[in-house]
C-alpha positions in Angstrom: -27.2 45.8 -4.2 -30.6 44.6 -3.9 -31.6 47.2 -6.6 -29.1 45.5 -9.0 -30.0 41.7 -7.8 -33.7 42.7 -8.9 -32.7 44.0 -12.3 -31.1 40.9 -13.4 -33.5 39.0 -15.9 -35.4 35.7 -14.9 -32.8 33.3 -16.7 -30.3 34.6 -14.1 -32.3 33.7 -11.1 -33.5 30.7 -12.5 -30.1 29.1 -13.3 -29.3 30.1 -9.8 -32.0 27.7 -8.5 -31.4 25.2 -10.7 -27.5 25.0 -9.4 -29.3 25.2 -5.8 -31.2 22.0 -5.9 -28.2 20.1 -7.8 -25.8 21.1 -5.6 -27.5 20.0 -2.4 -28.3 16.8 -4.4 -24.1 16.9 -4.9 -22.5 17.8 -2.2 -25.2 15.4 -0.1 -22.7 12.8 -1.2 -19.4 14.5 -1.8 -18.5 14.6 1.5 -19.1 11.1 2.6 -17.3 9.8 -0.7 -13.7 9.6 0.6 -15.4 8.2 3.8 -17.2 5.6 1.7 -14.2 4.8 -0.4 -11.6 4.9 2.8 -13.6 3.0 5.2 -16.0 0.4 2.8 -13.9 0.1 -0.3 -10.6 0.4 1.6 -9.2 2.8 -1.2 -6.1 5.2 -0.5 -6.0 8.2 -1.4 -3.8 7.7 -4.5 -7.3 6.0 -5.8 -9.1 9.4 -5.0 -6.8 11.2 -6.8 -7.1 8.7 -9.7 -10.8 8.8 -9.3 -11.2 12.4 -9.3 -8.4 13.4 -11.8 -9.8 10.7 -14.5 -13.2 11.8 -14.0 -12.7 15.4 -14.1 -10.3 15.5 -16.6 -12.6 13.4 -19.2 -15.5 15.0 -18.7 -14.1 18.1 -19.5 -13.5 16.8 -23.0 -17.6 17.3 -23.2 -17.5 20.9 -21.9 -15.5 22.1 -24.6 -17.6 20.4 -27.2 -20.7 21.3 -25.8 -19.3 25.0 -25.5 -18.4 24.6 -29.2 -22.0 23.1 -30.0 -23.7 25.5 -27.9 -22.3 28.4 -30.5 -23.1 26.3 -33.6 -26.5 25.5 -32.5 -26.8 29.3 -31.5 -28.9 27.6 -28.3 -27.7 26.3 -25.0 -31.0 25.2 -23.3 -31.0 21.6 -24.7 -27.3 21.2 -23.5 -28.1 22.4 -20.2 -31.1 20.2 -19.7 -29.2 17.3 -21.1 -26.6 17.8 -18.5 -28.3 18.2 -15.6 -30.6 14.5 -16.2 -27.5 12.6 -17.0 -25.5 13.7 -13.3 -28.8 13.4 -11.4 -29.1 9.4 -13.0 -25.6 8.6 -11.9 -25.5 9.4 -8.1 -28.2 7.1 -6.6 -26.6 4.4 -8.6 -23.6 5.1 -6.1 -25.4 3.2 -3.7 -24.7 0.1 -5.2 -21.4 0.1 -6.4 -19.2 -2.7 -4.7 -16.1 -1.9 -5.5 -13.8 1.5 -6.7 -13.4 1.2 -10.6 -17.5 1.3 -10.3 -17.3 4.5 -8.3 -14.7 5.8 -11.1 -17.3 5.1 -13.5 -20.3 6.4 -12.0 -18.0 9.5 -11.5 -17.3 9.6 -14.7 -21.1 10.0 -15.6 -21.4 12.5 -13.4 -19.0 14.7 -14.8 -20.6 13.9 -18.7 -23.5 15.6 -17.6 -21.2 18.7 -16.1 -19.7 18.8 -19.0 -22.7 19.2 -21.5 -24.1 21.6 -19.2 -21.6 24.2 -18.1 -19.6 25.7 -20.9 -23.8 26.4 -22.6 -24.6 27.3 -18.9 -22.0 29.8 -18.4 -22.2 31.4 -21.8 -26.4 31.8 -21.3 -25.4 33.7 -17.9 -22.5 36.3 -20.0 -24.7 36.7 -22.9 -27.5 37.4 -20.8 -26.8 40.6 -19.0 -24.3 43.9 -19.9 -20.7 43.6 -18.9 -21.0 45.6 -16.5 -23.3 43.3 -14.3 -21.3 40.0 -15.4 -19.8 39.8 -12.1 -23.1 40.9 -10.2 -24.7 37.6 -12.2 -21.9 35.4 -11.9 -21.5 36.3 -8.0 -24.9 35.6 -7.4 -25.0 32.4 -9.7 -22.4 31.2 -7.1 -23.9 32.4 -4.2 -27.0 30.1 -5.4 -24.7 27.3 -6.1 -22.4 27.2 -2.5 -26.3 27.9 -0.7 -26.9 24.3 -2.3 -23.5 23.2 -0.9 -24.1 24.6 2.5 -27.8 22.0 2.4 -26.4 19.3 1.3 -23.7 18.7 3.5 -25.9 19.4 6.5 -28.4 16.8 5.3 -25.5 14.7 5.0 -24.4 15.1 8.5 -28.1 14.9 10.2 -28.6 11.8 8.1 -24.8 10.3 9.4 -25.7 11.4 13.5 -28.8 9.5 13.2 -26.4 6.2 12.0 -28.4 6.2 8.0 -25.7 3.9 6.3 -23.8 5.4 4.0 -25.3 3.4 0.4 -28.8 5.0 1.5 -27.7 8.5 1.7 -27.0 8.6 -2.2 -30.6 8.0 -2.8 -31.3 10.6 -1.3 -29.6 12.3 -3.7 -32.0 11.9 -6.4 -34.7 14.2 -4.7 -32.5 17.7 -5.0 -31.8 16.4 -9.0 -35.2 15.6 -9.9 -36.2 19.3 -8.8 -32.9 20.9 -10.9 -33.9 19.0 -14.0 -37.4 20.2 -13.7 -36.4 23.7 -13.4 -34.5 23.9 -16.2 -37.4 23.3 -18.2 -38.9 26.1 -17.4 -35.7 28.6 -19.2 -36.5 30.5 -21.9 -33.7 31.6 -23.9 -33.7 34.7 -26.2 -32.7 34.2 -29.0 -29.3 35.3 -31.0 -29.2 37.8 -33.0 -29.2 37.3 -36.7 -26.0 36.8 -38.3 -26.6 36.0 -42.1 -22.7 36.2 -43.2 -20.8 35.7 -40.5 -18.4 32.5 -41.1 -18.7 29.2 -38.9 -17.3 29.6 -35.3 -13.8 28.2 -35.5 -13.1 26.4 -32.0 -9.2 26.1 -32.6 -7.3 27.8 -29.8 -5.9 30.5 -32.6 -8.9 31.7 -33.2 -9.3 33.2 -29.9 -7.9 36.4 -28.4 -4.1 36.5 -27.5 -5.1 37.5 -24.2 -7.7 35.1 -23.6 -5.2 32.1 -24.7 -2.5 33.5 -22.1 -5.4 33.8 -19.3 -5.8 30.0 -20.2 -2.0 28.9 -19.9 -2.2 31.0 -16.4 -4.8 29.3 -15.5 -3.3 26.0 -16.3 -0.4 26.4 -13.7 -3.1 27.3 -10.8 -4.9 24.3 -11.5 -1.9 21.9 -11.6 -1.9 22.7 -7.7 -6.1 22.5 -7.2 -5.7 18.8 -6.7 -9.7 17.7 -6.2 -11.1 19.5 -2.8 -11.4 15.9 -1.5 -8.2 15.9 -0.3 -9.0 18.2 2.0 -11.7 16.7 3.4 -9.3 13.4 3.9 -6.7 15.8 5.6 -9.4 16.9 8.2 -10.5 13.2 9.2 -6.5 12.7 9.2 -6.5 15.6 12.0 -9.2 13.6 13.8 -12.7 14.9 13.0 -15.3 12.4 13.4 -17.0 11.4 10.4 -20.3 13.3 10.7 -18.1 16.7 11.8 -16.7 16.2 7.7 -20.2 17.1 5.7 -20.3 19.8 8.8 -16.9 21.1 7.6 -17.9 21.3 4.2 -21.0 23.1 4.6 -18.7 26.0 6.4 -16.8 27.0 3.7 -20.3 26.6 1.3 -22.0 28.9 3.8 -19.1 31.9 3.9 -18.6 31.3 0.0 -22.6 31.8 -0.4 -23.0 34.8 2.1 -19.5 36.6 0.2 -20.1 35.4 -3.7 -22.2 37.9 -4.7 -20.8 41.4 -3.4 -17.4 40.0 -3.9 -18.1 39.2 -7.6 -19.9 42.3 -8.0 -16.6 44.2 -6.5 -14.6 42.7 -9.5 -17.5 45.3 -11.9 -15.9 48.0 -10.2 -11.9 47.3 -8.9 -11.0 44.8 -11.7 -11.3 41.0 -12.8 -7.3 40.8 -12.2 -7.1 42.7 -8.9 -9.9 40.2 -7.0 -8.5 37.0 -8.2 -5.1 37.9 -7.6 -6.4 38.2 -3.9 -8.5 35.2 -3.7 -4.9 33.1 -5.3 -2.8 34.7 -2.5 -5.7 33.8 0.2 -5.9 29.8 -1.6 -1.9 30.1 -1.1 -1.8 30.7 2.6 -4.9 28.7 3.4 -2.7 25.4 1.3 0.4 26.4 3.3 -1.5 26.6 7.1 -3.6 23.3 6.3 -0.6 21.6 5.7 0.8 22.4 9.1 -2.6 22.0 10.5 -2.4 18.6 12.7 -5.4 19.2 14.9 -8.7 18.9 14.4 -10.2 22.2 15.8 -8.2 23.9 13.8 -10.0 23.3 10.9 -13.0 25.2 11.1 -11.6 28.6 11.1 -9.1 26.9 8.1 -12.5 25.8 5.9 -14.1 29.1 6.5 -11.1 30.9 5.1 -10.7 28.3 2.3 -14.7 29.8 1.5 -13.0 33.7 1.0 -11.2 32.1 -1.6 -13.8 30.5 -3.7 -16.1 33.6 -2.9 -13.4 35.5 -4.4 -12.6 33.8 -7.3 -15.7 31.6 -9.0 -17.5 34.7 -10.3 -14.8 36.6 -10.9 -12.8 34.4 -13.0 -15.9 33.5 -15.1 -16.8 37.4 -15.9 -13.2 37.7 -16.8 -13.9 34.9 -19.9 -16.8 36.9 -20.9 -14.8 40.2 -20.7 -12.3 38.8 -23.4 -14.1 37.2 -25.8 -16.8 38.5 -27.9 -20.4 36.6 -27.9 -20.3 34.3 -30.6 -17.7 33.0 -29.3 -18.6 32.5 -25.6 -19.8 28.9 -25.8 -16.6 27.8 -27.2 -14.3 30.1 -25.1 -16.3 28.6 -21.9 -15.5 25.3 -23.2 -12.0 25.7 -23.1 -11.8 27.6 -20.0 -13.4 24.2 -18.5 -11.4 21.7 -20.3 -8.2 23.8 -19.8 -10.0 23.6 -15.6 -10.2 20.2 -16.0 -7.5 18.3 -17.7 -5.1 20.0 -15.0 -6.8 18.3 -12.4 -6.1 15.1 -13.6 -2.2 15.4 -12.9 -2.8 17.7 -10.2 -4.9 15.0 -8.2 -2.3 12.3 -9.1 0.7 14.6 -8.2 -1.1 15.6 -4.9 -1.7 12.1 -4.2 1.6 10.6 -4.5 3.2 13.3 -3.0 0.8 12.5 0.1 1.9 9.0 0.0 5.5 9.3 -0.8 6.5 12.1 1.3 4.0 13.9 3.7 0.6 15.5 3.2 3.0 18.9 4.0 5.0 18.3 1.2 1.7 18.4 -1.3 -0.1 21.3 0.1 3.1 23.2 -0.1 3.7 22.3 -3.8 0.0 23.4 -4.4 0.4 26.7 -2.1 4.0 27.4 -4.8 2.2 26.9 -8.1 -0.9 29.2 -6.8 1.9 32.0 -6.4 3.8 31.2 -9.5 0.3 31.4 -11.1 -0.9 34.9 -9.4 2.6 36.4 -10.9 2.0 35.3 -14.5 -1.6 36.7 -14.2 -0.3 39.9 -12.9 2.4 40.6 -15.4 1.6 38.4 -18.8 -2.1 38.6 -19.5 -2.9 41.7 -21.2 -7.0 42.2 -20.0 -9.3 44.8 -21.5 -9.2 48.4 -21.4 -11.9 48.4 -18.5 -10.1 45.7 -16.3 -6.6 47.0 -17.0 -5.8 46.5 -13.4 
């Protein structure tokens, strides 16, 4: 492993640490935002779902364009750049909002500069190594990212024992951003080979492999029970966690993603892309299921940490799997649809989860989610055809 980790090239690594610093700079406010909108905005959690699902689901508009830009341009550097200054200038501004619809909005700028970064992002990382080390890269890419997710949240809860008021603790945010931007400066990007007479890239969803359209509609139906992971979060301070155990909470299932991303991801190079996230969709199923039943609050630590198999399991893996069915000039736009496909689920899947909470019982929506994340492992297991070397 650490023979392979040091062969990847120096776009790899530095991508990683670029997702580092943003993610601590992140997920230092996304725990404490359903605290800050439950407990100072007084909004429900039919608002976080509206919050989340809107925000999500528009900014994925940009990750398919971007993705689509990224191949046109041939270059994904200036995308990724752009990206990462336009989400670190939105969360400090958190800090003043006085009401909800400003948090939607700030949100919402956050997720425009997701959504000119990752589709570029992702295709830089599969175009940048051999297929045979996509999920190696992608692993550790995640492993980097979740590490960032493991700081933040502690910062978050050392700044929250010591009483720090929740509008400061978003400027802190900007620190962990400034460094991500820089970094990204310092990428260089090879550059494509030439392709004299090879026609425009058509971003229409026919032009794309059969097989990679079907991994999309599967992909669809999983999503449509991934409400936003804030509503997990709201079900632990339901079960009575106090508010600075939440970023705590967060930062487990960060810490077992980060320590498992990598040699699960690399697993999927040698058992199969279908094989690992069939697994990690059965573990997301049961982990839905036992939260729902969950009503105490020391049961949620062992709950989170198994919630972090799951994400260790799947993130790489289901990105290597795009790269594996599409060819490269084509990866920009393929990523973009993988995301906006990602993303415009979430919108009713945060709105569904939401009012099922409200009408009927926080059981009732983790269940529905934990039934669509089954129906979802069965189409991928018996509808979408993969390549010859992840026929499994």
């Amino acid at each position: 492993m650490r023979t392979a980790l040091a062969s990847l090239p120096r776009s790899v690594w530095l991508l990683g640490l670029v997702s580092f610093f943003n993610d601590t700079a992140g997920e230092l406010i996304y725990p404490i935002l359903p605290l800050y909108l439950a407990s100072v905005l007084m909004a429900g959690p039919r608002v976080l779902g509206l919050i989340e699902g809107i925000a999500e689901a528009t900014g994925s508009l940009l990750k398919l364009a971007s993705g689509i830009g990224a191949d046109r341009m041939r270059r994904s550097k200036p995308w990724i750049v752009a990206g990462y200054a336009v989400a670190g200038l939105s969360r400090p501004l958190l800090a003043l909002a006085a009401s909800w619809p400003v948090v939607l909005v700030l949100r919402f700028a956050d997720r425009i500069g997701k959504g000119l970064r990752s589709a570029p992002r992702d295709a830089l990382l599969g175009a940048s190594v051999p297929a045979h080390q996509r999920g190696l890269a992608y692993g550790l890419h995640r492993a980097c990212d979740n590490a960032g997710s493991v700081v933040g949240p502690l910062l978050a809860a050392a700044l929250l024992a010591h009483q720090t008021p929740l509008d400061q603790i978003f400027w802190w945010a900007s620190v962990g951003s400034v460094l991500a931007v820089l970094l990204t400066l310092l990428i260089k990007e090879e550059p494509a080979p030439p392709r004299p007479s090879a026609p425009r890239p058509d971003w229409r969803p026919g032009a794309l492999p059969p097989a990679f359209r079907r991994y999309l509609v599967v992909l669809g139906v999983f999503t449509l029970g991934n409400a936003s992971n804030m509503f997990l979060l709201l079900k632990a301070k339901d079960a009575g966690m106090a508010d600075y155990q939440i970023p705590l909470l967060w930062a487990v299932v960060s810490l077992v993603a980060a320590v498992f991303a990598t040699p699960l991801s690399a697993l999927s190079d040698r058992v199969g892309r279908r094989r690992l996230i069939s697994l990690g969709w059965a573990v997301y199923a049961l982990f839905y299921l036992l939260l729902g039943l969950a009503g105490e609050g020391w049961m949620m630590w062992a709950l989170f940490g198994f919630y972090g198999l799951f994400m260790a399991a799947t993130e790489g893996a289901e990105k290597a799997l795009v790269a594996d069915l599409l060819p490269r000039e084509q990866l920009g736009t393929g990523f973009g649809w993988f995301h906006l496909v990602s993303g415009l689920s979430l919108l009713p899947a945060s709105l569904l989860f939401g009012s099922l909470w409200e009408a009927w019982s926080p059981l009732a929506a983790f269940g529905s989610s934990a039934a669509l994340a089954l129906l979802a492992l069965v189409l991928l297991r018996r509808w979408v055809g993969l390549p010859a070397q992840d026929g499994r």
